[in-house]
N, C-alpha and C positions, 0 to 999 in steps of 0.2 A: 549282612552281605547280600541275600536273596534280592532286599528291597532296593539297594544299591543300584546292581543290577536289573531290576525291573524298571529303576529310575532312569538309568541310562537306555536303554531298550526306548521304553516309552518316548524320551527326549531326539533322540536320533530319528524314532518314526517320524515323530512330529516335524523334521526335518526333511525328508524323504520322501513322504506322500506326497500326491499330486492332490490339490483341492478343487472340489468339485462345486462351484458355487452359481451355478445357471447361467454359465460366460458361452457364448460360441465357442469357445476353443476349451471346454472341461474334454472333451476326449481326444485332445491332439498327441497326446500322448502316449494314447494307450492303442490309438492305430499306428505309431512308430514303432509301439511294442509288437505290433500283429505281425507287420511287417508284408511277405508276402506269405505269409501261412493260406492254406488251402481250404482248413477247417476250421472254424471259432465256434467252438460252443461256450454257451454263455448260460449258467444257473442261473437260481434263484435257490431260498433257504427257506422259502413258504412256496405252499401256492397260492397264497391269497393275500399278496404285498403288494400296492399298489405303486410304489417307489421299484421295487423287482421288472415288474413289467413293463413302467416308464422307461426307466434306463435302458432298459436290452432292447425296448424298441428303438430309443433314439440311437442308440449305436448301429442298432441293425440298419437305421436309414443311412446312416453314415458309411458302412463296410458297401451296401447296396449301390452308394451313390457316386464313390471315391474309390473306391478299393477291385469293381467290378464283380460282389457276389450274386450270383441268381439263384440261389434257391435259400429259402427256410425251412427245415426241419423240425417238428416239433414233437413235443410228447404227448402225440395226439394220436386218436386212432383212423386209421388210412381211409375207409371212404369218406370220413365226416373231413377229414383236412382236402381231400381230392375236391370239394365241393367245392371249398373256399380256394385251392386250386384254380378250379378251372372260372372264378371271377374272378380273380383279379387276374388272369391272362386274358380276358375280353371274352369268353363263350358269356353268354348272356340269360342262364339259368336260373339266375336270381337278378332281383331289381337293384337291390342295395347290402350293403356290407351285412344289416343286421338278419336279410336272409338267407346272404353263404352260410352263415355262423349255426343257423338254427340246424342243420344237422345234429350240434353238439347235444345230445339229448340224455347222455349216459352221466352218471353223478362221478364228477361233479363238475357240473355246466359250467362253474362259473370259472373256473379254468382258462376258458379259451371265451367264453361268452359273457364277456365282461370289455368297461368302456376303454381301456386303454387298446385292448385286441381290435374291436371293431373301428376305431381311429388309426391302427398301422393298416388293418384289410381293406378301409376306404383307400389310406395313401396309397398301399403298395398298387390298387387297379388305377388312380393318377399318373402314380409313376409310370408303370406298362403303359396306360395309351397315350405317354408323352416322348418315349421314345420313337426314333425315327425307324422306319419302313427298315427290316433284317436287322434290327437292334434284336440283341437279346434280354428277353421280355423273364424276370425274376416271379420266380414259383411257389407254393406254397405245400407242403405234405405233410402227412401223419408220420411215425413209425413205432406205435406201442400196437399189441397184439389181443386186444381186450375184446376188439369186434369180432368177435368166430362168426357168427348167426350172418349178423349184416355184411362182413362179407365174403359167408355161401348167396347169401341172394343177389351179390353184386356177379359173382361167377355165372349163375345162373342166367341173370339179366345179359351177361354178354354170351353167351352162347345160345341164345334163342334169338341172338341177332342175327350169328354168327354163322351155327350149324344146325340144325335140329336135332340131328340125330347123335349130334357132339352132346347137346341140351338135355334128353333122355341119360346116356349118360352118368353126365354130372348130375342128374336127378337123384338117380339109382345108388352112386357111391353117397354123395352127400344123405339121402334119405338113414343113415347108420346113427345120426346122431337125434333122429325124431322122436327118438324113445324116451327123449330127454327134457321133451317141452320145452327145448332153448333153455335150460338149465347145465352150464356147465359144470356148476359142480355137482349133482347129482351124476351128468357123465365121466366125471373126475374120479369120482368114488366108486361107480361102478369098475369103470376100465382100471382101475387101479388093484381090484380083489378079483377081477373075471379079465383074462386077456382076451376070452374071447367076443368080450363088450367092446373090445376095443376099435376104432375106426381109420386106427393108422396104417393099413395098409389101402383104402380104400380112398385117403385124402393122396398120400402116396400116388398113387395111380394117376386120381385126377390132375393132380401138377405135372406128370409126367404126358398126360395127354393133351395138354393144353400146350406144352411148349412140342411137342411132338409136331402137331397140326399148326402152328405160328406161320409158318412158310406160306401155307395156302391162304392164310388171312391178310398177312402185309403185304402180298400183292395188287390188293384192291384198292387202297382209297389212299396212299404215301402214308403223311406224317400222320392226320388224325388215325387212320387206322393204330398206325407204331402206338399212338399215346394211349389208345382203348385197351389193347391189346398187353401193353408195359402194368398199365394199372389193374386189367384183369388178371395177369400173372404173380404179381404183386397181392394180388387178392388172393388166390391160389396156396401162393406158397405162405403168405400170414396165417392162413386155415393148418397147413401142416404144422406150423410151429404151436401154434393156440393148440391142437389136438395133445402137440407131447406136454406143450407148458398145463394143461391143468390135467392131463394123465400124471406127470410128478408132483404134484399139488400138494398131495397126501403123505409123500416120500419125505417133503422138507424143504424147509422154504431157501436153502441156500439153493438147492437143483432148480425149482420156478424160480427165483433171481436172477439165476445165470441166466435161463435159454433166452428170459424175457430184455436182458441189455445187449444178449447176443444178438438175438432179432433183430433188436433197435440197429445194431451197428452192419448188418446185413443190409439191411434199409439201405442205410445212407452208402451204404459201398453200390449198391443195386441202383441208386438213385443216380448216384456221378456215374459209373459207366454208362448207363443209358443218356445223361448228358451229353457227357462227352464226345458220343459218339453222332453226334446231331449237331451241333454248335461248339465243340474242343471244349478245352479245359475249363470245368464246372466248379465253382466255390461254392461252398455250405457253408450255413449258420447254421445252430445246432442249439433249440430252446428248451432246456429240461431241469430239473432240481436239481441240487447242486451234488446230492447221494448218485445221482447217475452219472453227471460229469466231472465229479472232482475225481483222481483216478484212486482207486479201490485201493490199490497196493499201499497208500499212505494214511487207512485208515483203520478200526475194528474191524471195517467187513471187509475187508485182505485179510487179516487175521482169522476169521472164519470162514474163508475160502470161497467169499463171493467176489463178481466181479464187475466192471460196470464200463459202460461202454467210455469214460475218460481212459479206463486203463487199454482199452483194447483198440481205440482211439491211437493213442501215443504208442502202442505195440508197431500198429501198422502205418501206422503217416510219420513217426516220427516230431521230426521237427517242422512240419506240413499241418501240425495239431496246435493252435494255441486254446490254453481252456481258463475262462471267468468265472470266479466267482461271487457270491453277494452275503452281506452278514448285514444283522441289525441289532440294535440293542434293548430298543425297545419301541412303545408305542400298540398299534389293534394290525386286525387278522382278520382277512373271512376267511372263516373255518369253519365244519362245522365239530360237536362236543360228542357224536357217537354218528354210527353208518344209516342210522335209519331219519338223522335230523338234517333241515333244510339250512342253506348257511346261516350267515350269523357273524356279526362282528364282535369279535374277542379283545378283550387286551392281552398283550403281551408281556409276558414278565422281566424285569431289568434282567439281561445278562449273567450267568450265575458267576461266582467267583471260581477263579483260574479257565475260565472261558476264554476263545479269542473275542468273545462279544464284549466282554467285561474289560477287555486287555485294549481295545480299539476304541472302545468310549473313554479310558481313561488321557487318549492321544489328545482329547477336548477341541477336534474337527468335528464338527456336523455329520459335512461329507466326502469321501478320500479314496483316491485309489492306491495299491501298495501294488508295484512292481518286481512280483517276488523273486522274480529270475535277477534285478536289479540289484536287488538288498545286500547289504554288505556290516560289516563288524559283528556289533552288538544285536541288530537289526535280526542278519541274517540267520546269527546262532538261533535266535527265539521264537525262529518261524519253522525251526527244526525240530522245535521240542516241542511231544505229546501234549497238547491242548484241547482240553473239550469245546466241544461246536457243536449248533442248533442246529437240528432240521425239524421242520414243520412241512409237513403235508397237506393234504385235505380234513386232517383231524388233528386238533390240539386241544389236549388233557393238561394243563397249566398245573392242578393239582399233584398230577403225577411229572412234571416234566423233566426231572432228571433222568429217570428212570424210561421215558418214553420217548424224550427228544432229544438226547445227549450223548454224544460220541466221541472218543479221542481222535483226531488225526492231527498228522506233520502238513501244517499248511505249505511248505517249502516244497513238498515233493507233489501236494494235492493240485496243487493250482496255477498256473503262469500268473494271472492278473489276481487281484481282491478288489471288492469294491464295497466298502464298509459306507452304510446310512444310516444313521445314530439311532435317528427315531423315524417311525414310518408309519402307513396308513390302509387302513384294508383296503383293498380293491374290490368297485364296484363293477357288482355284477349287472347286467342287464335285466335281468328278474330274478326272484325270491320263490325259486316254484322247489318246493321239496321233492325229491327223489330217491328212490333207493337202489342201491348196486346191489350186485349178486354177491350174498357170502362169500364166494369164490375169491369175488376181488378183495373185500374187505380184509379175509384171513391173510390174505398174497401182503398187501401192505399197512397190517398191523404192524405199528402202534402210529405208526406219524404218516401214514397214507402217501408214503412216496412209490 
């Protein structure tokens, strides 16, 4: 009877799906599904799949070009995306794509510093300087909170533009965490056993001082001012969140999960009102793994009381949320195999069994998207039922992968769209340069580096 049933399931998807086979029209579909949704965020199940980042880019041209989105969001951190920011809107900072990118300096580069990235960061500066004179010109920004260090020295940079004696200051309160060598988790671990190591009342202050004095700064110069001034606040207030996130560090990592998807979705609330408020009603894209935007509530980690910005997403936009996801079955990965090694293309293990990996290759499409709000009978029951699913992050342990990359969720309640690619291919990076993060981050997103 099970197989029966898997038989018919399986036969009805293969019915159902839309096929994805390199035609102009593979996503006509799936922007009738968006609809006029306000936010799309769109995963990936690696970070290092180079089919994951083809696809979300050619959609993103598509939402950007048809649909009227301007902004990209990504799970990037805020001065390094503000870079690439302000090229492709025309400041002339950098020469060419591949030197917006070079901010990305924190492991693992090849994230965002790899060739499909630097091919949409070329397009998206064509696209901007091919619209017409008061066209709204489409953006690019971070919202993870990994930069503490880089950006106190980006606060600093603008108030020594700004005020001097504002500059002093933010000197004085920021100077709380020098005792730390730019070591956040040594100051994780302090302020976590001595409160009074702790530097949260002194980051406190400074965001409170900065928006205090805004009045007297946006009177000078209009919009560049507003954008200085938006991104130095932004900087600001990521410094207070980074301060609590790796002060709970030590407490457990469901408390750093939280504050760090909360951040993220402050971001993107922070980022549309300030649109908004400049050029009306702002659309986001939204680039992150699929653990941040498939929503929590339908997965283990709802279950352990973490949350993630899909669910907190759909709390507050409602049906203004639509959220993509991507699965594979198999094929290589750059990854790399521990925190201290440079990438590396992996193979990928087949799909394990009762996976939706395993469950979607045996549909024998290539490549497909499933319309899960669409689904109906046999289809729909089975996109309800507890299923393990892959995530791969910046680290994949093949040997251990059940136990490291394997989670149950209800795809039916995870996701609006799926986009299953059978088999796939690492994504290249732009270099091969080893680097290593701060234990801090390592421990945050053990075991699969999301």
């Amino acid at each position: 009877m099970v197989a029966y049933i898997k038989d018919r399931f399986v036969d009805q998807l293969h019915h159902t799906v839309r096929l994805l086979d390199g035609a102009s029209d593979d996503f006509d579909s799936l922007m009738e599904m968006i609809g006029d949704a306000r936010f799309v965020l769109i995963g990936e199940a690696s970070h290092g799949t180079h089919e994951f980042y083809k696809t979300r880019a050619d959609i993103t041209r598509r939402l950007i070009t048809e649909k009227g989105f301007n902004a990209v969001v990504a799970e990037a951190d805020w001065p390094d995306a503000w870079r690439v920011n302000r090229y492709v809107r025309g400041f002339n900072d950098d020469v060419d794509a591949a030197d917006a990118l070079d901010g990305f300096r924190r492991f693992p580069q090849w994230m965002w510093r790899n060739s499909v990235v630097l091919d949409f960061v070329g397009w998206l500066r064509a696209h901007n300087e091919g619209l017409a004179n008061g066209d709204r010109k489409t953006g690019f920004y971070g919202m993870d909170l990994y930069s503490l260090y880089g950006s106190i020295q980006a606060v600093l940079e603008f108030r020594d533009k700004t005020d001097h004696a504002a500059a002093t200051r933010a000197r004085y309160r920021y100077s709380c965490f020098e005792h730390f060598g730019e070591d956040p988790q040594a100051y994780g671990y302090s302020s976590s056993f001595d409160i009074d190591k702790s530097c949260e009342d002194q980051v406190v202050q400074q965001l409170i001082d900065l928006r205090k004095h805004s009045g007297d700064y946006l009177k000078r110069d209009g919009r560049v001012a507003e954008d200085e001034y938006f991104y130095a606040e932004q900087n600001a207030r990521l410094i207070r969140n980074a301060e609590r996130y790796y002060r709970t560090m030590f407490s457990g990592r469901v408390s750093s999960w939280n504050l760090r998807d909360s951040h993220m979705v402050e971001t993107i609330n922070a980022l549309a009102g300030y649109l908004d408020q400049h050029a009306g009603r702002t659309k986001i894209i939204v680039w992150a793994h699929n653990s941040h935007l498939g929503d929590a509530r339908a997965t283990e980690m709802g279950q352990g009381g973490e949350l993630n910005v899909g669910q907190l997403m759909r709390e507050q936009w409602g049906e203004q949320c639509f959220n993509i996801g991507f699965s594979t079955f198999g094929g290589t990965v750059t990854a790399a195999n521990d925190w201290d090694s440079p990438a590396q293309r992996m193979n990928v293990n087949p799909g394990l069994r009762g996976s939706y990996e395993q469950l979607f290759h045996e549909v024998g499409i290539p490549s497909f998207i499933i319309g899960i709000r669409d689904a109906r009978g046999a289809a729909r029951d089975e996109l309800r039922r507890p299923r393990l699913q892959r995530a791969i992050g910046v680290i994949y342990r093949p040997d251990t992968e059940r136990m490291s990359h394997y989670f149950h969720a209800r795809l039916s309640d995870q996701f609006d769209a799926m986009i299953h690619i059978d088999q796939t291919r690492a994504v290249e990076p732009l270099e091969h340069r080893p680097t290593r993060p701060s234990r801090i981050e390592e421990e945050e997103t053990y075991p699969t580096g999301v």
